[in-house]
Rosetta silent file (secondary structure, phi, psi, omega in degrees, C-alpha in Angstrom):
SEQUENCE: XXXXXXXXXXXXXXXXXXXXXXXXXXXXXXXXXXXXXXXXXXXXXXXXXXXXXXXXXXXXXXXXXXXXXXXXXXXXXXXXXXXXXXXXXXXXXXXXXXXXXXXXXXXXXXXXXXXXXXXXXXXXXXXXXXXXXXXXXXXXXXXXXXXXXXXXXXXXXXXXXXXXXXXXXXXXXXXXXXXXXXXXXXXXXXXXXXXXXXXXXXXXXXXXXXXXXXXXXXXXXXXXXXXXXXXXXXXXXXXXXXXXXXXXXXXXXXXXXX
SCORE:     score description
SCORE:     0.000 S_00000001
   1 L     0.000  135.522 -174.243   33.530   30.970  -23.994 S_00000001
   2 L   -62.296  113.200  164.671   32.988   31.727  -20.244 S_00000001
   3 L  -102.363   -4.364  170.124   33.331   28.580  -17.881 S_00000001
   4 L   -55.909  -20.941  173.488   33.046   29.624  -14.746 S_00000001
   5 L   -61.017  -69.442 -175.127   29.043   29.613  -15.064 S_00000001
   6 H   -44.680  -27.439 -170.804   29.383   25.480  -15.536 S_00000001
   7 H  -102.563    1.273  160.382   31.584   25.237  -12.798 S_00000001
   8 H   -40.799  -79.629  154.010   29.291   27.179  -10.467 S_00000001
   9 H   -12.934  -89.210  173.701   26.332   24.653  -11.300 S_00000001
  10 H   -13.403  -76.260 -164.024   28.656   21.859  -10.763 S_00000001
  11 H   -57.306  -30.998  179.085   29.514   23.037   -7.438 S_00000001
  12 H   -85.801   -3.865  135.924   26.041   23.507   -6.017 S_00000001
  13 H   -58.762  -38.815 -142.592   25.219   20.275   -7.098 S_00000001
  14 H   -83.056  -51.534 -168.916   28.015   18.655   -5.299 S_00000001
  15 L   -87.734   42.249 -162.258   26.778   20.647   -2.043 S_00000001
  16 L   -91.133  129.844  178.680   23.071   20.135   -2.260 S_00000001
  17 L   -75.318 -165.123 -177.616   21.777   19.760    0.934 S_00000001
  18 L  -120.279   99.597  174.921   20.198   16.244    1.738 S_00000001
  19 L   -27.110  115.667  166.773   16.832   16.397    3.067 S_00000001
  20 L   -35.603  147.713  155.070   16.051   15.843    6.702 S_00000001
  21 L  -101.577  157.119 -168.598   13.757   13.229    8.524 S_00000001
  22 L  -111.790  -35.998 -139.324   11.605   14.118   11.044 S_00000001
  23 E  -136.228  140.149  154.746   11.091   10.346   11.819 S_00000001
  24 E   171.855  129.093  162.383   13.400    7.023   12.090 S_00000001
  25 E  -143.921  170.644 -170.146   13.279    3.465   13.649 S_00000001
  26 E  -149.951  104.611  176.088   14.969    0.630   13.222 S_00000001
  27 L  -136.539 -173.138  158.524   14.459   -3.017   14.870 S_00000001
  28 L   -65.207  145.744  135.955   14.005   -6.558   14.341 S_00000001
  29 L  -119.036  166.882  153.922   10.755   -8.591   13.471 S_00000001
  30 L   -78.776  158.925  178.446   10.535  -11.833   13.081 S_00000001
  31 L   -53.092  127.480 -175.996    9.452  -13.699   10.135 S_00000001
  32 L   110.012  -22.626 -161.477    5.848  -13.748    9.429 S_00000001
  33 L   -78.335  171.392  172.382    5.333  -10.884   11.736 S_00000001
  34 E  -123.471  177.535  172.482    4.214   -7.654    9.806 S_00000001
  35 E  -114.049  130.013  166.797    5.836   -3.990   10.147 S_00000001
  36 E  -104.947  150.286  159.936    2.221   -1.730    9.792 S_00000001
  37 E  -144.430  139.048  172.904    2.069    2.197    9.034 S_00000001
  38 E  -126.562  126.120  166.740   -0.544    4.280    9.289 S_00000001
  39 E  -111.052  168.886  163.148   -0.923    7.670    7.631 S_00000001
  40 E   -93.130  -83.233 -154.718   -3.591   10.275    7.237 S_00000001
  41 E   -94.229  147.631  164.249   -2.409   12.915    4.897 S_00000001
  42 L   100.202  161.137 -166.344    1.160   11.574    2.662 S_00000001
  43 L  -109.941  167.216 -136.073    1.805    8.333    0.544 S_00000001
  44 E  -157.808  115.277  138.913    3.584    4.909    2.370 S_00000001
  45 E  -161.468  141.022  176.593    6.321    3.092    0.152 S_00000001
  46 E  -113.080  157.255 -166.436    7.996    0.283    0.598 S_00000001
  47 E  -151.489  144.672 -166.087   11.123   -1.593   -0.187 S_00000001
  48 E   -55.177  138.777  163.706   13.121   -4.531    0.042 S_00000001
  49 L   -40.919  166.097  128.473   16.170   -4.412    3.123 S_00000001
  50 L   -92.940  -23.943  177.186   19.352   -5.072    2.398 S_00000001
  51 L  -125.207 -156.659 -176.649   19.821   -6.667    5.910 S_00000001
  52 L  -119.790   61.121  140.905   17.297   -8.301    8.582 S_00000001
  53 L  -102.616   90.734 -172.304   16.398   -4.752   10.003 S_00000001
  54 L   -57.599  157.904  174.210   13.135   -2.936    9.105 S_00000001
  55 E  -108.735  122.844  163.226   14.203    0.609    8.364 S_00000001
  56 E  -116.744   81.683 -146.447   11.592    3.717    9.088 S_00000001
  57 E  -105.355  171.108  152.384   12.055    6.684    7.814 S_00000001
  58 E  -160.845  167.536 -150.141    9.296    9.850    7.359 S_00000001
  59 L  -148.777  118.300  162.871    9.787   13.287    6.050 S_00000001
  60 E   -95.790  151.276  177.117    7.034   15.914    7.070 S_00000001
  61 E  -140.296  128.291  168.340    6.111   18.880    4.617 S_00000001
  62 L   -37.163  117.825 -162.674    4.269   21.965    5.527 S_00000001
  63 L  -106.383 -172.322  169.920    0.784   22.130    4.488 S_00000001
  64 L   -79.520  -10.517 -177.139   -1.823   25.078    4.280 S_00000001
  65 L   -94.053  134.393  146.596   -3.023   24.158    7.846 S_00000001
  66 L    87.362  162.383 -161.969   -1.394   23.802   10.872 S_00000001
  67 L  -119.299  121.838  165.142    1.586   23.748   12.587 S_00000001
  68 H   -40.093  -64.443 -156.482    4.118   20.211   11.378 S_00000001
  69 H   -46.138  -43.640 -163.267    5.567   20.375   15.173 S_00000001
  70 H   -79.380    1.364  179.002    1.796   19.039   16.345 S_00000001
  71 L   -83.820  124.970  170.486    2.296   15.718   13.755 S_00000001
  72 E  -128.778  175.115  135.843    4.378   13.186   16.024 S_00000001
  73 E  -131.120 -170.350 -161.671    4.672    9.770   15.893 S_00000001
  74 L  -130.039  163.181 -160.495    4.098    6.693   18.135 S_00000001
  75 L  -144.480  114.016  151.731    5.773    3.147   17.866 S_00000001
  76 E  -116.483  130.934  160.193    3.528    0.081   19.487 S_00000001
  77 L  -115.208  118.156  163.888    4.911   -2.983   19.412 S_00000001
  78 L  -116.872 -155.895 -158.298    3.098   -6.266   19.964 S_00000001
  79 L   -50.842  -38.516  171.548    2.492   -9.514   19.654 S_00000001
  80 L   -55.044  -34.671 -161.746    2.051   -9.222   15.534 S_00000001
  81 E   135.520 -104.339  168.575    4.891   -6.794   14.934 S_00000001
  82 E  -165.539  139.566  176.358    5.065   -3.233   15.281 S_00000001
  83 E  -116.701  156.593  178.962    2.645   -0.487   14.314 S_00000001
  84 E  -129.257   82.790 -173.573    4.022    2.780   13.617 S_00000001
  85 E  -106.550  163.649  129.504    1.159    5.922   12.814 S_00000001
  86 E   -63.139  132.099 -152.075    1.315    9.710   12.323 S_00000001
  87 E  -142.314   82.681 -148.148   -0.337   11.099   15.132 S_00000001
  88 L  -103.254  146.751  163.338   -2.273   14.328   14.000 S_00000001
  89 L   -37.323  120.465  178.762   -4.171   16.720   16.137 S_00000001
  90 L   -63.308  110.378  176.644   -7.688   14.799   16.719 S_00000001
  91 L   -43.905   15.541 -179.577  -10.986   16.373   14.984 S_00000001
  92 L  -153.099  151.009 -155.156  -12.933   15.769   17.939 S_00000001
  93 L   -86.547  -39.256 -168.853  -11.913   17.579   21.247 S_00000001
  94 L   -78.167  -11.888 -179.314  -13.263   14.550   23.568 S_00000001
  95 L  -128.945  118.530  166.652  -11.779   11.540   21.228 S_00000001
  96 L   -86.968  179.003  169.085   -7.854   11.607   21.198 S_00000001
  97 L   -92.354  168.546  176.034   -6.092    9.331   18.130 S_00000001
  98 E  -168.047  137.534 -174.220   -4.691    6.441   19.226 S_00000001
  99 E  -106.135  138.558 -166.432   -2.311    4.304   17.619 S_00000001
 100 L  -169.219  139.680 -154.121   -3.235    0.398   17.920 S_00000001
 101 L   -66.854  132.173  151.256   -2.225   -3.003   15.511 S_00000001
 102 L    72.366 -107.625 -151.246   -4.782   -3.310   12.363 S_00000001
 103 L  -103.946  -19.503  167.452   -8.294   -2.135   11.986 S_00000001
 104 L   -49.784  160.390 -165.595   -7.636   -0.735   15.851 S_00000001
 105 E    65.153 -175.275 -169.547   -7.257    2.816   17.217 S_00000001
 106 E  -137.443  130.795 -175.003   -8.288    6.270   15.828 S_00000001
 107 L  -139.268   88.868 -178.093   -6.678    8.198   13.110 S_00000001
 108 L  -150.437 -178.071 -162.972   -7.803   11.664   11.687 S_00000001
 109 L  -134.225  121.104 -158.406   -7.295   15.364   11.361 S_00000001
 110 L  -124.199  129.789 -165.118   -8.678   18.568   12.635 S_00000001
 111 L    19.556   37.562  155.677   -7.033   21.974   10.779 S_00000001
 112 L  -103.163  120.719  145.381   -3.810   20.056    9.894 S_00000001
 113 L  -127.172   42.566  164.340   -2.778   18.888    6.684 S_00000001
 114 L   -54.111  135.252  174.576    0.759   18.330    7.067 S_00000001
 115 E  -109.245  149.948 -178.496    1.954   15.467    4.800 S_00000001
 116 E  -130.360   97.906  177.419    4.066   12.840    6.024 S_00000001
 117 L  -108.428  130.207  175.342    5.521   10.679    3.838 S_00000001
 118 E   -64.342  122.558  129.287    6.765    7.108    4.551 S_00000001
 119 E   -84.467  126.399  146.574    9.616    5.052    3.781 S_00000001
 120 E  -148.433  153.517 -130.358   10.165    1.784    4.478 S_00000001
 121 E  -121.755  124.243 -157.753   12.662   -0.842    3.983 S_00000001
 122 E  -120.990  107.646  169.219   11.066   -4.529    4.878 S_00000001
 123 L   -43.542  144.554  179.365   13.755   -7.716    5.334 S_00000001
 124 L   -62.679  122.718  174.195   12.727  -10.872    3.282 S_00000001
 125 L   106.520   -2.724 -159.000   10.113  -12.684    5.284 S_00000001
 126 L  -104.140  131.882 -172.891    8.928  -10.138    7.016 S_00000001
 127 E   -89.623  141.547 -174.884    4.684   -8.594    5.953 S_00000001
 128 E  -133.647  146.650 -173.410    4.381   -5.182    5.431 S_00000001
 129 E  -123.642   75.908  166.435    1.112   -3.194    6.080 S_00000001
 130 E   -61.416  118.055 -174.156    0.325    0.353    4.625 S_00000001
 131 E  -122.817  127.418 -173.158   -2.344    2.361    5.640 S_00000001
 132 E   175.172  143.526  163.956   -3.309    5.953    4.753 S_00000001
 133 E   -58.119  -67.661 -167.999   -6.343    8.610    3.463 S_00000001
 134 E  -121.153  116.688  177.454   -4.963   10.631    1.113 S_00000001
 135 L   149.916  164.805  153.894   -1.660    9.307   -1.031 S_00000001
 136 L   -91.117  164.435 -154.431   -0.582    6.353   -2.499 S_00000001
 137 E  -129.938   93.802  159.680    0.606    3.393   -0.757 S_00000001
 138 E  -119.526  151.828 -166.291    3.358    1.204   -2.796 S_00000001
 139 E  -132.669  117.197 -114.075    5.185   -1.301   -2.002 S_00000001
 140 E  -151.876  126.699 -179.600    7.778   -2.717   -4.488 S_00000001
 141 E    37.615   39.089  165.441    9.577   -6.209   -4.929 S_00000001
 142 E   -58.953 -178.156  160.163    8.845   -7.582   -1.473 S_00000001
 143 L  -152.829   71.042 -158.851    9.059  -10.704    0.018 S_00000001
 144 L   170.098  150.196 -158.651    6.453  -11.019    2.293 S_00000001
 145 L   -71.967  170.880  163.123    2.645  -10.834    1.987 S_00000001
 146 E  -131.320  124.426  167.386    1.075   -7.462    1.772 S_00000001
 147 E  -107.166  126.656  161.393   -1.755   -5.287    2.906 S_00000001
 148 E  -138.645  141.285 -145.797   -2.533   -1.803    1.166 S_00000001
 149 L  -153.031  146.265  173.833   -5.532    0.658    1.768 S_00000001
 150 L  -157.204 -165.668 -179.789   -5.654    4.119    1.100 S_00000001
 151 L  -141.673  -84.597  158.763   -9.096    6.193    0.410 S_00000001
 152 E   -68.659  128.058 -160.445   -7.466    8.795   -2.216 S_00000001
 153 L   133.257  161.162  149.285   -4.486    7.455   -3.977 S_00000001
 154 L   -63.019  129.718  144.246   -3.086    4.852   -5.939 S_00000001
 155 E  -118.393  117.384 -176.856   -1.970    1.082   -4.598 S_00000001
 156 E  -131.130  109.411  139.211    1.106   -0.651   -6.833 S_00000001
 157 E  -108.113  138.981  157.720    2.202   -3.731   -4.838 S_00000001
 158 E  -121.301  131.227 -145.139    4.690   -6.200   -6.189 S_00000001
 159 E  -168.751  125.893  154.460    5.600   -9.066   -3.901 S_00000001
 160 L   -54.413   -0.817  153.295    6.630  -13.029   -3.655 S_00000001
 161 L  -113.925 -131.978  169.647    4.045  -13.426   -1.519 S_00000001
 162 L  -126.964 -173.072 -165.708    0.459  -12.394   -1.903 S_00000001
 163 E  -145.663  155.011  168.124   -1.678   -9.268   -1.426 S_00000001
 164 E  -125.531  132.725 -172.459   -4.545   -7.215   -0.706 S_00000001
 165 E  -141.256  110.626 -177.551   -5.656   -3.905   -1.911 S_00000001
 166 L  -125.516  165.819 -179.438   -8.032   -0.631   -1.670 S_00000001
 167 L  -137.661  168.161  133.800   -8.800    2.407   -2.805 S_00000001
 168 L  -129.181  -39.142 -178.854  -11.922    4.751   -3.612 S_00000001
 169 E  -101.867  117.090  162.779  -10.310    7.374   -5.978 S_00000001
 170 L   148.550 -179.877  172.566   -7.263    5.375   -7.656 S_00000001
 171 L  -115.672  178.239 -161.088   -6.473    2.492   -9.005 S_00000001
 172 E  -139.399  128.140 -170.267   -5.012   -0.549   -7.802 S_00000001
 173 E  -107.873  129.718  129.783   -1.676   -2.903   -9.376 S_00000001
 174 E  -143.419  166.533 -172.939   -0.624   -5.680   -7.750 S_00000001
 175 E  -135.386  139.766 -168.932    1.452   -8.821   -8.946 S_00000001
 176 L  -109.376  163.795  172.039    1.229  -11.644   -6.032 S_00000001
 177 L  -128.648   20.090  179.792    4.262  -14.631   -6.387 S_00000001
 178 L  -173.415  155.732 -172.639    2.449  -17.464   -4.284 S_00000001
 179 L  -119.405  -12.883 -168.862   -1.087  -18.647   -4.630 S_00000001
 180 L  -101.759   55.422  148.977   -2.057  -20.907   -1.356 S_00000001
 181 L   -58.780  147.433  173.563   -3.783  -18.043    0.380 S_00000001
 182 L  -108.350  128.949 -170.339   -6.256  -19.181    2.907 S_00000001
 183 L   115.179 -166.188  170.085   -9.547  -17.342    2.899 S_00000001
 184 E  -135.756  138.911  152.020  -10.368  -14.735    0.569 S_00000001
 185 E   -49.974  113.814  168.469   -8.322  -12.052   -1.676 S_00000001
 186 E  -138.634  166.195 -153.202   -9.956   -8.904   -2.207 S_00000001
 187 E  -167.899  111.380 -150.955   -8.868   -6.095   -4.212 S_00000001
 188 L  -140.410  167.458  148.245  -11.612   -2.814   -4.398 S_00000001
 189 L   177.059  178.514 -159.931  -12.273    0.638   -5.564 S_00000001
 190 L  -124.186  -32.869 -159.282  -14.628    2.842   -6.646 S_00000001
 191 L  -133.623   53.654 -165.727  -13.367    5.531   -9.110 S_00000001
 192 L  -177.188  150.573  157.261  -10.183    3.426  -10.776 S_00000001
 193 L   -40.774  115.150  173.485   -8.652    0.121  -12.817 S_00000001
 194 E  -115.449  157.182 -164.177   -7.833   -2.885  -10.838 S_00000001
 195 E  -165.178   87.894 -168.442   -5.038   -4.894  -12.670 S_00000001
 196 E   -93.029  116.033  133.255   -4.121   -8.734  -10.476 S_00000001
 197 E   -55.318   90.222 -173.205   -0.928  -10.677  -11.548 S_00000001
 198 E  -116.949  137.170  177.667   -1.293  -14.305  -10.326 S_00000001
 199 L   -21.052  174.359  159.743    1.299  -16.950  -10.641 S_00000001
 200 L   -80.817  169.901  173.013    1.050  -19.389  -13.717 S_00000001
 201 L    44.011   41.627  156.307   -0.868  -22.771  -12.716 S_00000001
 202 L   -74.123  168.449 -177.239   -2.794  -20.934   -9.758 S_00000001
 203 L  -132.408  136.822 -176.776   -5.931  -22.277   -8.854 S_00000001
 204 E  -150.942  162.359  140.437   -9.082  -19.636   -7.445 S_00000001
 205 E   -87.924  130.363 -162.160  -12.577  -18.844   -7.306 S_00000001
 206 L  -116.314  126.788  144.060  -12.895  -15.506   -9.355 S_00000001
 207 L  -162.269  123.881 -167.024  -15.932  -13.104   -8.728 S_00000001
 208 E  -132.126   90.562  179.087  -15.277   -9.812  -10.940 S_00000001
 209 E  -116.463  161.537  164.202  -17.513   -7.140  -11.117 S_00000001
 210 L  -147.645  168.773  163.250  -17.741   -3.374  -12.532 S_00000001
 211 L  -116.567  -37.920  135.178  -20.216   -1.332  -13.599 S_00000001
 212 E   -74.314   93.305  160.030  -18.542    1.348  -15.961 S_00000001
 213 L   160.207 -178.163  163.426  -15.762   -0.481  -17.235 S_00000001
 214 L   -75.915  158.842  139.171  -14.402   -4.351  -18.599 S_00000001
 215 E  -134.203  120.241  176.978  -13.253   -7.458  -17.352 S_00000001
 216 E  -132.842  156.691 -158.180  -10.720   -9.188  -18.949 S_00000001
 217 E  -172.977  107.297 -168.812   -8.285  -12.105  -18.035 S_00000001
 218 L   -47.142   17.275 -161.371   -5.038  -13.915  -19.436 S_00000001
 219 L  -123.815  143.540  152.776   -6.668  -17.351  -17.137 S_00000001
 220 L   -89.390  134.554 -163.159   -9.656  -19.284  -19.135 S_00000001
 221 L  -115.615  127.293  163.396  -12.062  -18.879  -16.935 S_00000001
 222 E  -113.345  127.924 -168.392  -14.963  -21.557  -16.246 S_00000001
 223 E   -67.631  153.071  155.743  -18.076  -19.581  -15.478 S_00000001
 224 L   -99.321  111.629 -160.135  -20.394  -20.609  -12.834 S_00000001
 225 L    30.002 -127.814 -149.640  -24.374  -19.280  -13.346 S_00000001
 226 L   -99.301  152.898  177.768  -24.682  -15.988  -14.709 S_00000001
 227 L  -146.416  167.369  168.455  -22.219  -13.563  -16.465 S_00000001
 228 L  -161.020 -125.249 -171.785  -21.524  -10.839  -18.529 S_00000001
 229 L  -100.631  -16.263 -161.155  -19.099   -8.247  -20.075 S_00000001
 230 L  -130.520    0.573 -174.804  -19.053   -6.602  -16.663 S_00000001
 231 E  -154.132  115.597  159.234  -19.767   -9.328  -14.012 S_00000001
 232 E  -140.754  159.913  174.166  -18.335  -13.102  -13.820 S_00000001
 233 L  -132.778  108.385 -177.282  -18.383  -15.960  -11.127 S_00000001
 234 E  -158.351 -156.801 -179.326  -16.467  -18.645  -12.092 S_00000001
 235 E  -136.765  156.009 -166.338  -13.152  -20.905  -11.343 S_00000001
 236 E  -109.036  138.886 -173.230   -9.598  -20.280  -12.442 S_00000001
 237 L    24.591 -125.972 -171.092   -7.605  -24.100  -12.591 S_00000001
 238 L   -77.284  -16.518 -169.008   -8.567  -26.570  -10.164 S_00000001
 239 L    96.554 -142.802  176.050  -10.243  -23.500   -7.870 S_00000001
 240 L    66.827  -33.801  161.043  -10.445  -23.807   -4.009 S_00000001
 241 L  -101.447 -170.572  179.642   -9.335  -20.211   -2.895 S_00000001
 242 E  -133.063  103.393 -178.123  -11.198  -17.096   -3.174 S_00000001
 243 E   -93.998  138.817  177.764  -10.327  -13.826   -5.318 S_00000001
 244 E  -148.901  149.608 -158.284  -12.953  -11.525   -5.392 S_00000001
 245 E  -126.859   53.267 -149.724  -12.563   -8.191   -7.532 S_00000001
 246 L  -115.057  129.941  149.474  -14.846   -5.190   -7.458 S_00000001
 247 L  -135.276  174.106  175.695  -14.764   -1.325   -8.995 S_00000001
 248 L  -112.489  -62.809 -179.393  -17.745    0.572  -10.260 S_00000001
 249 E  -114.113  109.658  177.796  -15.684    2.990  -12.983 S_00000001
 250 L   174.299  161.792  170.425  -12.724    1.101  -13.927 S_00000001
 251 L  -116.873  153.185 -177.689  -11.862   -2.120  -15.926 S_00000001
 252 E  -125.933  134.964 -141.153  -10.595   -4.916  -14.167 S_00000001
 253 E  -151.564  112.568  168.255   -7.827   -7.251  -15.628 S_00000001
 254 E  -109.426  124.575 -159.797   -6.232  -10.720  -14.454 S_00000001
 255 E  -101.749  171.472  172.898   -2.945  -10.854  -16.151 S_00000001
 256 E   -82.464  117.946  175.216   -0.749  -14.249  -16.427 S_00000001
 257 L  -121.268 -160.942 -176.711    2.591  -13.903  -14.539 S_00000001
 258 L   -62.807    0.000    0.000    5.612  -16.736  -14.745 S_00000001
């Protein structure tokens, strides 16, 4: 038997090249502070540091559109933390994008559909915020609240603090570790399964509607006025915060965690 095939193989594993980045930053935040990314086209995931540096990496891929070289990105930092977007040719000749902290700035795409996908690696204490059209947005064993929004896509957060999450085509995971949010929780789509972990002993206001689909939920729930297989308003322990829980085809499911 020949062996010289196998040790071909072999070698051109060993020398496989390692994929490039187009993208990389690296600072400090402080605790509490968040790191945000915003994409258009490409999916955002994140993951715990190993040290007390966020890490940023992104990887552009060639689409049917467009030239990659016109995708750049921008870095703002402020008072909050640092936002970081993909910074695509603008659809409108007269409106540039502009990258700006939260629901601020302008972010879309005229004959581009280069994907850009995010990594990034978030230090314990530090909030991480994922933003993006088309991909999913996950963010995995954090420790530090979470926001994640997409439009097409998936959202899977897991986290020790708590979270928020949308979609319209996907579905949405998240498992929160702390319970004394202030405010209200909300956690949406349109065409997908929402599926909320919450702490043991938490205490909430629940309102859980769908209209194709279930609701079901590892918490005895005591309703408040009217309900049904597809819509309840009611309290979870003692109450006092506010979860609220909406898809139109999807079932929606509050599991029990430790």
């Amino acid at each position: 038997m020949k062996a010289f095939p196998i040790v071909a193989v072999l070698a051109l594993v060993g020398f496989a090249p390692v994929q490039q980045t187009d993208f990389e930053w690296k600072g400090r935040i402080e605790r509490g502070r968040a790191i945000e990314i915003k994409g258009v086209i490409g999916s955002i995931r994140a993951l715990p540091a190993s040290g007390d540096q966020v890490e940023v990496t992104a990887i552009k891929d060639e689409g049917r559109r467009g030239d990659p070289d016109e995708v750049t990105f921008e870095v703002v930092e402020h008072a909050d933390g640092v936002t970081i977007c993909a910074m695509y040719p603008s659809d409108r000749w007269d409106e540039p994008n502009e990258c700006r902290p939260m629901r601020g700035g302008r972010m879309s795409t005229r004959d581009n559909d280069t994907e850009v996908e995010f990594t990034v690696h978030v230090p314990s204490g530090v909030n991480f915020v994922g933003k993006t059209v088309i991909g999913d947005v996950e963010a995995e064993s954090l420790d530090g609240d979470v926001v994640a929004r997409t439009v097409n896509g998936d959202v899977d957060v897991s986290t020790s603090g708590f979270a928020e999450g949308s979609t319209v085509n996907g579905s949405v995971y998240a498992t929160l570790g702390r319970g004394d949010w202030t405010g209200v929780l909300e956690f949406s789509t349109v065409n997908g399964s929402i599926t909320v972990e919450l702490p043991d002993g938490i205490g909430a206001e629940v309102t859980a509607k769908t209209v194709n689909g279930g609701i079901e939920s590892d918490f005895p729930v005591t309703i408040r006025g009217r309900f049904g297989p597809r819509r309840i308003t009611g309290t979870i322990g003692d109450g006092g915060r506010r979860l609220r829980l909406e898809t139109v085809n999807g079932t929606i499911r509050l599991r029990q965690g430790r």
